[in-house]
C-alpha positions as CSV (number, residue, x, y, z in Angstrom):
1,X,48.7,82.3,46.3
2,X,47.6,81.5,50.0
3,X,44.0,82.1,51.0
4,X,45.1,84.7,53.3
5,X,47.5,86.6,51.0
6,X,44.7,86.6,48.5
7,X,42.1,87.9,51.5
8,X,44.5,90.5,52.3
9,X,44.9,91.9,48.6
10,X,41.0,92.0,48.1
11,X,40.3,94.0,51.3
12,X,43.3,96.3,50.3
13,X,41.8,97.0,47.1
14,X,38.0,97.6,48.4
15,X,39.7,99.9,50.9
16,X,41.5,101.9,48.3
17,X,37.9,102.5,46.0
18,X,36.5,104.4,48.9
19,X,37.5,107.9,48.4
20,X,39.3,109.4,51.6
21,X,36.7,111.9,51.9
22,X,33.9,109.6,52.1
23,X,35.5,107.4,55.3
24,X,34.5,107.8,59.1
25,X,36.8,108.9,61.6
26,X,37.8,105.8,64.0
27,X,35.4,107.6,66.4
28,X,32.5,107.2,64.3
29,X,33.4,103.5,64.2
30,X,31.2,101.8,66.3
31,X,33.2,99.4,69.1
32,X,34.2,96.3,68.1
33,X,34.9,96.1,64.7
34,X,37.0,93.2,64.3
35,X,39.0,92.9,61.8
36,X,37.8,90.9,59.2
37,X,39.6,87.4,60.0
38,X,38.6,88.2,63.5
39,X,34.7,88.5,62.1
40,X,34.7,85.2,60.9
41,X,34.9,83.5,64.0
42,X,32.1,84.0,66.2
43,X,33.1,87.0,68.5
44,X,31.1,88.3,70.7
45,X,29.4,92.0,69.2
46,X,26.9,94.5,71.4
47,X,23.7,95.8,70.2
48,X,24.2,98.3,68.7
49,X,21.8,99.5,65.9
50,X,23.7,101.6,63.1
51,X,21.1,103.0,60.9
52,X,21.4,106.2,61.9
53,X,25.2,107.0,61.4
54,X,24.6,107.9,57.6
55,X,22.8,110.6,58.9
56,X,24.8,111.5,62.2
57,X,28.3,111.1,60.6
58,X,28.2,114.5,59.1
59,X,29.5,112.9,55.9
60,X,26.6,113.2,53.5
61,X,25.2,117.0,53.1
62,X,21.6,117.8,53.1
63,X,21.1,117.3,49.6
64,X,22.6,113.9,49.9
65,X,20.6,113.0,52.9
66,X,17.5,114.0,50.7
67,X,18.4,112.2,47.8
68,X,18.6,108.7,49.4
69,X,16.1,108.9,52.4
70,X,13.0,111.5,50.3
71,X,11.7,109.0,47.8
72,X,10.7,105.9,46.6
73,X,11.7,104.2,42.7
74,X,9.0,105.7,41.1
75,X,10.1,109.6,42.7
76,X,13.3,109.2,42.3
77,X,13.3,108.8,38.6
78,X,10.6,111.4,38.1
79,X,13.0,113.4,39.9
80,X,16.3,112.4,37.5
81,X,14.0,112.3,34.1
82,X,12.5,116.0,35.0
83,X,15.8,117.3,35.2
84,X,15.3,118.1,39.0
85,X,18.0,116.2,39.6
86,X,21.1,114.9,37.8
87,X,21.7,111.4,38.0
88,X,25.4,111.9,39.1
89,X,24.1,113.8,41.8
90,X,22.1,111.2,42.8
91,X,24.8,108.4,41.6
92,X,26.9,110.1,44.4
93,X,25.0,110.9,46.9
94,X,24.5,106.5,47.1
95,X,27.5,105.4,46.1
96,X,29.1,108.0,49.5
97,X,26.0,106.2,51.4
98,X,26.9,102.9,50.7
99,X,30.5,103.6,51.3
100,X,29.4,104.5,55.1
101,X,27.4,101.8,54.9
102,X,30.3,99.2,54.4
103,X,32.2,100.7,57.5
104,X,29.3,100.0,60.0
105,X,28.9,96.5,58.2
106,X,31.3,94.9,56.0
107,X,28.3,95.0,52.9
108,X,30.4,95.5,50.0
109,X,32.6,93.5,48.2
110,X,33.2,95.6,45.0
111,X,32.9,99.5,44.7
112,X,32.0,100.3,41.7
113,X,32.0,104.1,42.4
114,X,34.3,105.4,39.4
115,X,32.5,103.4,37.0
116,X,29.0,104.5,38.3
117,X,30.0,108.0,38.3
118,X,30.9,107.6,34.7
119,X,28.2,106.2,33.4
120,X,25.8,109.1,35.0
121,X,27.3,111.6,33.5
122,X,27.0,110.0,29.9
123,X,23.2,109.5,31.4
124,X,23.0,113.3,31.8
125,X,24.7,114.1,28.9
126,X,22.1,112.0,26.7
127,X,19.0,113.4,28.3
128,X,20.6,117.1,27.8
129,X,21.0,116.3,24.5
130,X,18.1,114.4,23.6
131,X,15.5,114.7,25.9
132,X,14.8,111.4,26.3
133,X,15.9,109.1,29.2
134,X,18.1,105.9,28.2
135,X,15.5,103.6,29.5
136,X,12.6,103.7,32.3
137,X,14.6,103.2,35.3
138,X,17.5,105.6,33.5
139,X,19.4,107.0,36.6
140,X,18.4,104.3,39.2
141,X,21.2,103.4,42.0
142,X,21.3,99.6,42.2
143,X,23.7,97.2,43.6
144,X,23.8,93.6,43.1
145,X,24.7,90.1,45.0
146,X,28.7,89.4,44.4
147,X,27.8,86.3,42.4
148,X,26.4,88.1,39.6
149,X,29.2,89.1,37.0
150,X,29.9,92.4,35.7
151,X,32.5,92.5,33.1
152,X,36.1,93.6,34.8
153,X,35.5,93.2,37.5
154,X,35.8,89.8,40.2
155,X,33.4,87.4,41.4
156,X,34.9,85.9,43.9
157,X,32.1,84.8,46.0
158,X,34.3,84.5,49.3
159,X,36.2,82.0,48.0
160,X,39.6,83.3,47.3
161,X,40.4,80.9,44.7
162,X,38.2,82.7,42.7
163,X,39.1,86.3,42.9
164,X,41.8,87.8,41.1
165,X,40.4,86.7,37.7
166,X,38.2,89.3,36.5
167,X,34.5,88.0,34.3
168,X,35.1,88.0,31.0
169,X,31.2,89.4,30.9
170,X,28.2,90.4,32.0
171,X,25.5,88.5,33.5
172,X,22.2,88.8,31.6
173,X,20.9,90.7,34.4
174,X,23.3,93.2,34.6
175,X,22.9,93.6,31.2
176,X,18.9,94.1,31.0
177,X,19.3,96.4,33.9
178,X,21.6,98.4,32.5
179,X,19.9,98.3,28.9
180,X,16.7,99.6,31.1
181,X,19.2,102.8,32.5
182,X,20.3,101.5,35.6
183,X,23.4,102.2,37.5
184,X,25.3,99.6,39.3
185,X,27.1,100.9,41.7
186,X,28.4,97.9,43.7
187,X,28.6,94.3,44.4
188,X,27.8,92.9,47.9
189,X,28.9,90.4,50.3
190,X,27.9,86.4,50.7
191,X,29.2,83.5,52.9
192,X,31.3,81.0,52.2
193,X,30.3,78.7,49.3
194,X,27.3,80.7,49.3
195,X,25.9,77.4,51.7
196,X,25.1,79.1,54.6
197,X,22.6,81.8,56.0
198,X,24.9,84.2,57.9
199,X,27.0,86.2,55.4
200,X,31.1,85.9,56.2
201,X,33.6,84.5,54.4
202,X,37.8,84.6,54.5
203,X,37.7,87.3,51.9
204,X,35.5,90.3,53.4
205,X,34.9,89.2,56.6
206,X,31.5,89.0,58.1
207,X,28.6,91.2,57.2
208,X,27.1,92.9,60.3
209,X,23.4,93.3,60.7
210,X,22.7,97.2,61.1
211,X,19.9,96.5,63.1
212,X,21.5,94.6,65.8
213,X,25.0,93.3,65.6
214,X,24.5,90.5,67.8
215,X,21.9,88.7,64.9
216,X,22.6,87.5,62.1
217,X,22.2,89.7,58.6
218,X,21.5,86.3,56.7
219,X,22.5,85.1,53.8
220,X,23.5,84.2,51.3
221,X,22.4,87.6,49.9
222,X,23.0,89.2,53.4
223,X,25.5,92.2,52.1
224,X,22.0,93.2,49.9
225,X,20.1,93.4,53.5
226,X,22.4,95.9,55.3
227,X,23.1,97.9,52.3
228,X,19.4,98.4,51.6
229,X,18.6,98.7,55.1
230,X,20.9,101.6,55.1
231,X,19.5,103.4,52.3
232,X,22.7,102.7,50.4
233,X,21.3,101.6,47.4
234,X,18.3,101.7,46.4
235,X,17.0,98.4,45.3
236,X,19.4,94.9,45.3
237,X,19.1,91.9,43.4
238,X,20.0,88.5,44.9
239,X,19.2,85.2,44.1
240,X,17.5,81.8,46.3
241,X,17.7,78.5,46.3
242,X,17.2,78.1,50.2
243,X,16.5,81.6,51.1
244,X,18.9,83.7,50.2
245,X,16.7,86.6,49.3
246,X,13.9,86.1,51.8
247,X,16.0,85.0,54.5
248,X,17.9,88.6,54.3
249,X,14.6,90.4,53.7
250,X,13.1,89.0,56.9
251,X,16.7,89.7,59.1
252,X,16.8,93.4,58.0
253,X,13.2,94.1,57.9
254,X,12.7,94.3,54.1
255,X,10.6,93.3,51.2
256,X,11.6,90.6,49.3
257,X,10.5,88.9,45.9
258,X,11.5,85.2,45.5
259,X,10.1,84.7,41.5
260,X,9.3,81.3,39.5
261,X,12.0,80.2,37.2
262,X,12.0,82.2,34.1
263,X,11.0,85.4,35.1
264,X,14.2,87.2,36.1
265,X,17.7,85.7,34.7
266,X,19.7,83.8,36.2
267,X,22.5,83.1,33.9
268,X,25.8,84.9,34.0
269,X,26.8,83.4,37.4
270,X,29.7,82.6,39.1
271,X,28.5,80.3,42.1
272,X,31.8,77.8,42.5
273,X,29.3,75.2,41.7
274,X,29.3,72.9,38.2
275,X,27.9,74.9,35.3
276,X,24.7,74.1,34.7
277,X,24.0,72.4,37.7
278,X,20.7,73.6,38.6
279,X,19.8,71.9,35.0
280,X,19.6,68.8,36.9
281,X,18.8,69.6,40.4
282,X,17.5,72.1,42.2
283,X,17.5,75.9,40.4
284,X,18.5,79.1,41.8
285,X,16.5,82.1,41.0
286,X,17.2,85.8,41.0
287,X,15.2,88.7,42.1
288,X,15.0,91.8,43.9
289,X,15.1,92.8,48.2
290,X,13.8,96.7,48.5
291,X,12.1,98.6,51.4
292,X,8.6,98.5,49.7
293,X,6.8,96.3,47.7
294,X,5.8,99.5,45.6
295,X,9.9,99.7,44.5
296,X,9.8,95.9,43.7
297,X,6.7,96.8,41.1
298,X,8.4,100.0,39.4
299,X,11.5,97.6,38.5
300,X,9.4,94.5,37.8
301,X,7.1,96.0,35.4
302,X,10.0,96.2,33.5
303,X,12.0,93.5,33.9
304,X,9.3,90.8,33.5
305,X,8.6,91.4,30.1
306,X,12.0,91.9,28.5
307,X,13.5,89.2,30.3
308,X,13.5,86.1,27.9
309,X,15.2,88.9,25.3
310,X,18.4,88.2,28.2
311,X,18.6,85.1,30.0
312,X,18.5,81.8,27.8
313,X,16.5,80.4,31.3
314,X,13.8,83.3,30.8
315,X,10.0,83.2,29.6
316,X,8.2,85.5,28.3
317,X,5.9,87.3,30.6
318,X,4.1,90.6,31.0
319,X,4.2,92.4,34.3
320,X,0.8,93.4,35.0
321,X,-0.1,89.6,33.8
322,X,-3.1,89.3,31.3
323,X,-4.2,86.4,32.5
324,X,-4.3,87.1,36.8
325,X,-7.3,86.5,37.9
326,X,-6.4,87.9,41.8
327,X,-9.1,89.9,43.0
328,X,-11.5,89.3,40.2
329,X,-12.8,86.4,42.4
330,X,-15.1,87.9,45.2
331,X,-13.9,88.1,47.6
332,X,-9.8,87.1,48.1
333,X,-8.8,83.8,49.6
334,X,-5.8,84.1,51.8
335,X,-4.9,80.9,53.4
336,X,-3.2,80.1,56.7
337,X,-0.4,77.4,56.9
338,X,0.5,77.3,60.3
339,X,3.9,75.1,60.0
340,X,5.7,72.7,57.7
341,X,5.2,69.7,59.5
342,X,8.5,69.2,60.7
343,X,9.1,72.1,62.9
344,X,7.1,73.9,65.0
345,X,7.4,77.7,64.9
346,X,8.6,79.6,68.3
347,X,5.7,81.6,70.2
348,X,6.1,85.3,68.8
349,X,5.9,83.2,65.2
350,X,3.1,81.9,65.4
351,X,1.6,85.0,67.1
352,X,2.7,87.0,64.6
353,X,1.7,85.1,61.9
354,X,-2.1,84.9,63.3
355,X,-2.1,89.2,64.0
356,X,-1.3,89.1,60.0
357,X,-4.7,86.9,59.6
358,X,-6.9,88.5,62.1
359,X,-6.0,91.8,59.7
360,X,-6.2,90.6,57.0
361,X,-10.1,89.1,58.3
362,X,-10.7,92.9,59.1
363,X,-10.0,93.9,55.3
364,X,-13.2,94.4,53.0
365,X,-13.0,91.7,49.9
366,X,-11.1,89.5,52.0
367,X,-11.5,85.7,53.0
368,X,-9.4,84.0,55.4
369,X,-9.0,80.6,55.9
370,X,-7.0,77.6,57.4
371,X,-5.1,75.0,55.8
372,X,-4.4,71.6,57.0
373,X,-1.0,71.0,56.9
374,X,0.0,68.5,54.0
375,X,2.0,65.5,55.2
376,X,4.0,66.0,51.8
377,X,5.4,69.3,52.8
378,X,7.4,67.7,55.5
379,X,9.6,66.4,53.1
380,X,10.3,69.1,50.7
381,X,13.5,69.8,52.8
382,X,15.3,66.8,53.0
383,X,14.2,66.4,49.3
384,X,15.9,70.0,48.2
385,X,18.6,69.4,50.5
386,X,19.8,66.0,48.7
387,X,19.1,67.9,45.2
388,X,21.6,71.0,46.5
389,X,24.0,68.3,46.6
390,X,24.2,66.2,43.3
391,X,27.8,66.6,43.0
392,X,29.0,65.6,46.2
393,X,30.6,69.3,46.4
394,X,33.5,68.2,45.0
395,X,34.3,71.6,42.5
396,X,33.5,73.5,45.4
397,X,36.1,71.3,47.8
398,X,38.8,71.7,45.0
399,X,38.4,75.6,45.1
400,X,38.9,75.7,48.9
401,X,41.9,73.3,49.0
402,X,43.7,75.0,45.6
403,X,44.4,77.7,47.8
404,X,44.7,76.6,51.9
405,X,41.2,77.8,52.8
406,X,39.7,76.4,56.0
407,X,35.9,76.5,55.8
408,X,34.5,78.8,57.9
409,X,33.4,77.5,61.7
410,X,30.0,77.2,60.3
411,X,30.2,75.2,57.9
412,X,33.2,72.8,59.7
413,X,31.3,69.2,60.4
414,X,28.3,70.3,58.1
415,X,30.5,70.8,54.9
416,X,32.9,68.0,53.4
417,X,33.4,66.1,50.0
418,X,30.3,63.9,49.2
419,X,29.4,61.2,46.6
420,X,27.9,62.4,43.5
421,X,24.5,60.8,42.4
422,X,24.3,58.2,39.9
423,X,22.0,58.9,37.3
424,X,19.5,56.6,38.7
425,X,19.8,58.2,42.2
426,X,18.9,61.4,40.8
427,X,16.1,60.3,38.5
428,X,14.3,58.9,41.8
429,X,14.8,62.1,43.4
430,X,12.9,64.3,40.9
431,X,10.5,61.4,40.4
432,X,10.0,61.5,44.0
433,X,9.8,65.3,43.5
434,X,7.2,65.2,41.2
435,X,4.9,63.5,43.1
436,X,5.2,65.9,45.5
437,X,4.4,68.6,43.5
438,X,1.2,67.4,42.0
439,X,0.0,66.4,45.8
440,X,0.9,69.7,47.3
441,X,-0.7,71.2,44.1
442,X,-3.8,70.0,45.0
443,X,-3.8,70.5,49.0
444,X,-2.5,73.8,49.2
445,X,-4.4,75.4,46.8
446,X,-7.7,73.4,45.6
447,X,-8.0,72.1,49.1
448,X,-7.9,68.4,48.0
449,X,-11.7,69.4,46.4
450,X,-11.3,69.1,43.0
451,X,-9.4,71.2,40.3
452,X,-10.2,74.3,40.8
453,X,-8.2,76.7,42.1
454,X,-9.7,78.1,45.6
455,X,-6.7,79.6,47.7
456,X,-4.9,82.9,46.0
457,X,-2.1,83.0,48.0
458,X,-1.1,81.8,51.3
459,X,0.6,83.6,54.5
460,X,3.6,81.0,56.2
461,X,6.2,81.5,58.3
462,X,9.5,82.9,56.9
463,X,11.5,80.8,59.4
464,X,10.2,79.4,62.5
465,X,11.7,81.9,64.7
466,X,12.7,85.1,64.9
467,X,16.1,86.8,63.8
468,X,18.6,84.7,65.6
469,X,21.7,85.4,67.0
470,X,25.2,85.0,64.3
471,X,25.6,81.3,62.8
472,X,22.1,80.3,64.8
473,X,19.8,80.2,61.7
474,X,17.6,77.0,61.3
475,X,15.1,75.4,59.2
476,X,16.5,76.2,55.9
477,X,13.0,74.3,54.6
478,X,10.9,76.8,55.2
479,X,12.0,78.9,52.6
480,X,14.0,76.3,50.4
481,X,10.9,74.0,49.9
482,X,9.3,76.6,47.4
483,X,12.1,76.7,45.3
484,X,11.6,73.3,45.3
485,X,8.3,73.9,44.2
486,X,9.0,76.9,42.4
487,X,6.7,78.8,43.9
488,X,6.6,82.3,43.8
489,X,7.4,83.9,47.5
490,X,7.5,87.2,49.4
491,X,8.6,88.5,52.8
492,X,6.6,91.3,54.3
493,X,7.9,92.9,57.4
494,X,5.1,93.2,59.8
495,X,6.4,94.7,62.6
496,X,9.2,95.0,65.7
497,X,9.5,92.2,68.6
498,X,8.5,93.6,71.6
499,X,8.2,93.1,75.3
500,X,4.8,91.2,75.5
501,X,6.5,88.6,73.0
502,X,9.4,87.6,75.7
503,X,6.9,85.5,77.2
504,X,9.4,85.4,80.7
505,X,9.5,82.1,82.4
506,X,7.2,80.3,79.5
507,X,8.5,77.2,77.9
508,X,7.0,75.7,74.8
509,X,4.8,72.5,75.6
510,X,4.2,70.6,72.5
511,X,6.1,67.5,72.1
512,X,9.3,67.6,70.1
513,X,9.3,66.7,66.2
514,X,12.4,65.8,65.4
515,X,16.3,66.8,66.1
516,X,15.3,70.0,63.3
517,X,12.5,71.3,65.9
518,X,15.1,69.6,68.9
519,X,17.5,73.1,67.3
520,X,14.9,75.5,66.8
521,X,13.9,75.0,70.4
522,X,17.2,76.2,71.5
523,X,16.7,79.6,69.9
524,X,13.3,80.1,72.5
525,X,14.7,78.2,75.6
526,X,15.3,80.5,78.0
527,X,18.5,78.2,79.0
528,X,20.4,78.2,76.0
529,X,19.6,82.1,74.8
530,X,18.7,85.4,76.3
531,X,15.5,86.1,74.8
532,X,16.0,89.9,75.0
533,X,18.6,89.8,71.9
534,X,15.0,89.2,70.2
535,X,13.8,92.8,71.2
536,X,13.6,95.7,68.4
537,X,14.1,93.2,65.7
538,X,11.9,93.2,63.0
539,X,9.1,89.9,62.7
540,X,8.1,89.4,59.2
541,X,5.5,86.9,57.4
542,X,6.2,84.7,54.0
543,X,3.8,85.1,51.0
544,X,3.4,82.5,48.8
545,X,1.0,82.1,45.5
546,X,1.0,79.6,42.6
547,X,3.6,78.1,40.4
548,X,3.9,81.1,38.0
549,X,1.9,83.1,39.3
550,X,4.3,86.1,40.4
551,X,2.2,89.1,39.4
552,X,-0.1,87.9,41.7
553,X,2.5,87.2,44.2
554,X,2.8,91.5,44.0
555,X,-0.9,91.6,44.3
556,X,-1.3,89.4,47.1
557,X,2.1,91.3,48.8
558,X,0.4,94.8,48.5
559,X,-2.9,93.9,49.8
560,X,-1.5,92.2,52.9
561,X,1.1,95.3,53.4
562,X,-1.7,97.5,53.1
563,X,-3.7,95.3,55.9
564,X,-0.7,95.1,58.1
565,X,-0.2,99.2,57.8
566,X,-3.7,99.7,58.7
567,X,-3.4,98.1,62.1
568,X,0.0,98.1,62.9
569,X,2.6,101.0,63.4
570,X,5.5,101.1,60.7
571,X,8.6,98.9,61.2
């Protein structure tokens, strides 16, 4: 079949798993809701945030409203296992949320609604009858990134070559989660090859940010931002190589939790990529984006240690980790990283970024401290870039051409067929990796002064500038670089951009880096962009610890959340 023919038959049937009663009026549309092929391209959309229509639509009763706006993980299922609630009850009242949710956004690629539904009841049945919850998140709404499969159902990943053709089974994921009690109750939207950072593709159209149409949502797990964002699930799982959870965290003012290797897995994937490619290159990891770092604890502590029972890539671990020393050293060493190197961040950045360290300098038990910026880090993102692309893209090319389907205008001129490595090519470039890793090792986090470890975590930019405008994202490197060094990594959202951060009729100074920072520049000039799109949307920080070290990643999350809260309003 044609690309198109295919797109039109996948939007028909997402259309027809949304139950009549649980779609908005035209009028509750807002205006300018291209059609999905029309999405793609780069119209022009107003501001307009959305957040509230779940509540104003008059679709969702009280009860519903209370359901998926009252609680966090933890209440939620004391709610379900105390038999205050039944979890079809709540099962429903999400699913109908994240229904509206994918009118005012495009989010959702698969409903899962019937099947959700179904599964609930047999969840109620068994704790009527036994006492006894399936699991400890038994009842728990979650929706998951559209690459993960689910058996039955497609994974088409916006390439219409691959939907159609149902998995033949679940990812190892789904299946943990679900062994734990979870319910899935969808699957969410992605760009194109999953190789860019704004979420549309030929099959679903573009993903909308709830916040602020005009910006970018992010990608590629950017249908996982606006449907948490809209309280329509309530907690997603993604996965990064570049970004793809943080980069959606920071765009829709969430948490998210970018773990090591073997901690959450992976496996179970359909990605349009050679199987098993990360093997040899670069690998993508999977994890969770929620609206508090307090959710992504209640599911961790039980993911962590029953993961390497699932996923062949998994280790074993404990979630709290035995052997975390964060916080028994007096006091807490946060460091500062200003910059990678290689592009300098925009103003409200970098002035964010320093509010996060002046309160975390307020906070009892707390040292803060600068760090030099290692000329190594520079090249992390040219160095995971060329590992992204071992094999020349060619099984991802073939997809696209089986079927007629013109990359998106994104990725035209930054997308074609390549040259796979040779053996030897790739052997230099994790040689060169290593070295990289063992310098870095040593200069982020013993301060070049021995082998001891001094720094606990470190605060960095999540991208060095704010939420752009659609298809305007830049800098992939300051998120992709620790996957390159599989380092654990967090987003915290710190707070809104505001009027004092326009900074009217000021131009940045420095001297320009490179044709990267020559980009970014663009997105703060006040000749190429109307700084005002910036306003209301939400400026967030990165947290980073050691290789491994993802318990203390939480810990290092929490205490800066809790430093933020105390001197800065809620996002």
């Amino acid at each position: 079949m044609e690309y198109s023919a295919i797109a039109q038959r996948k939007q028909s049937q997402l259309w027809e798993r949304i139950p009549p009663q649980w779609r908005l009026s035209p009028s509750q549309i807002p205006p300018g809701m291209h059609s999905p092929a029309e999405s793609v391209a780069n119209v022009q959309y107003d501001r307009v945030n959305v957040l509230d229509i779940p509540r104003s639509c008059g679709l969702l009763s009280a009860k519903e409203l209370e359901i998926t706006e009252n609680w966090d993980v933890t209440g939620l299922l004391s709610q379900i296992h105390g038999l205050k609630l039944s979890a079809k009850e709540v099962v429903q009242a999400f699913c109908k949320r994240a229904a509206i949710a994918h009118q005012v956004t495009r989010c959702l690629t698969e409903p899962l609604f019937d099947s959700a539904l179904q599964r609930a009841q047999e969840l109620d049945d068994h704790l009527r009858r036994t006492g006894s919850p399936v699991g400890p998140i038994h009842g728990l709404p979650i929706s998951v990134k559209d690459s993960f499969n689910i058996r039955g159902v497609d994974s088409s990943v916006g390439i219409a070559a691959l939907a159609l053709h149902p998995s033949e089974a679940d990812a190892p994921l789904v299946s943990l989660l679900q062994s734990l009690g979870a319910i899935i109750i969808t699957k969410t939207n992605v760009p194109q090859t999953m190789g860019a950072l704004d979420s549309a593709n030929h099959l679903f159209g573009r993903t909308l940010n709830p916040l602020n149409r005009q910006l970018t949502v992010g990608g590629s797990t950017g249908g996982e931002g606006a449907l948490i964002a809209l309280r329509g699930s309530m907690i997603g799982f993604g996965t990064d190589i570049g970004g793809s959870i943080r980069i959606p965290a920071m765009c829709n003012g969430l948490y998210g939790f970018k773990p090591s290797q073997g901690r959450v897995p992976y496996g179970g994937q359909t990605d349009g990529q050679p199987k098993a490619k990360g093997r040899v290159s670069i690998q993508a990891v999977a994890g969770p984006i929620a609206r508090s770092v307090a959710d992504i604890d209640a599911v961790m502590t039980h993911l962590i240690p029953r993961a390497q029972w699932f996923g062949e890539d998994c280790i074993p671990g404990a979630w709290p980790s035995p052997i975390s020393s964060f916080g028994q050293r007096k006091p807490v060493t946060i460091g500062v990283l200003p910059t990678d190197g290689l592009v300098e961040p925009l103003p409200p950045i970098t002035k964010v970024l320093n509010e996060v360290a002046n309160a975390l300098r307020r906070t009892p038990g707390v040292n803060v401290v600068e760090i030099p910026v290692p000329a190594a880090l520079a090249k992390c993102q040219a160095l995971a870039g060329r590992l992204m692309g071992v094999d020349g893209g060619l099984t991802m090319m073939d997809l696209l051409e089986s079927t007629g389907e013109p990359l998106i205008p994104w990725l035209q001129g930054r997308t074609k067929r390549g040259r796979p490595l040779t053996l030897a090519q790739l052997a230099e470039l994790q040689a060169q990796r290593g070295a990289i890793e063992l310098e870095l090792r040593r200069k982020l986090w013993a301060l070049d002064s021995g082998n001891e470890q001094k720094i606990d975590a470190i605060i960095f930019p999540v991208a060095p500038h704010p939420v752009p405008e659609l298809d305007r994202y830049n800098a992939v490197g300051y998120t992709s670089s620790f996957v390159l060094l599989d380092y654990p990594a967090g987003v915290v959202p710190v707070r809104k951009f505001n009027e004092g951060d326009l900074e009217r009729g000021k131009e940045m100074a420095k001297p320009v880096l490179g044709s990267w920072d020559k980009a970014n520049r663009e997105l703060w000039n006040e000749r190429t962009v109307d700084r005002t799109v910036y306003l209301n949307s939400p400026l967030s920080i990165q947290v980073i610890t050691p290789k491994q070290h993802d318990y203390e990643l939480y810990q290092a999350m929490d205490l800066i959340d809790r430093a933020i809260k105390t001197n800065r309003p809620k996002l």
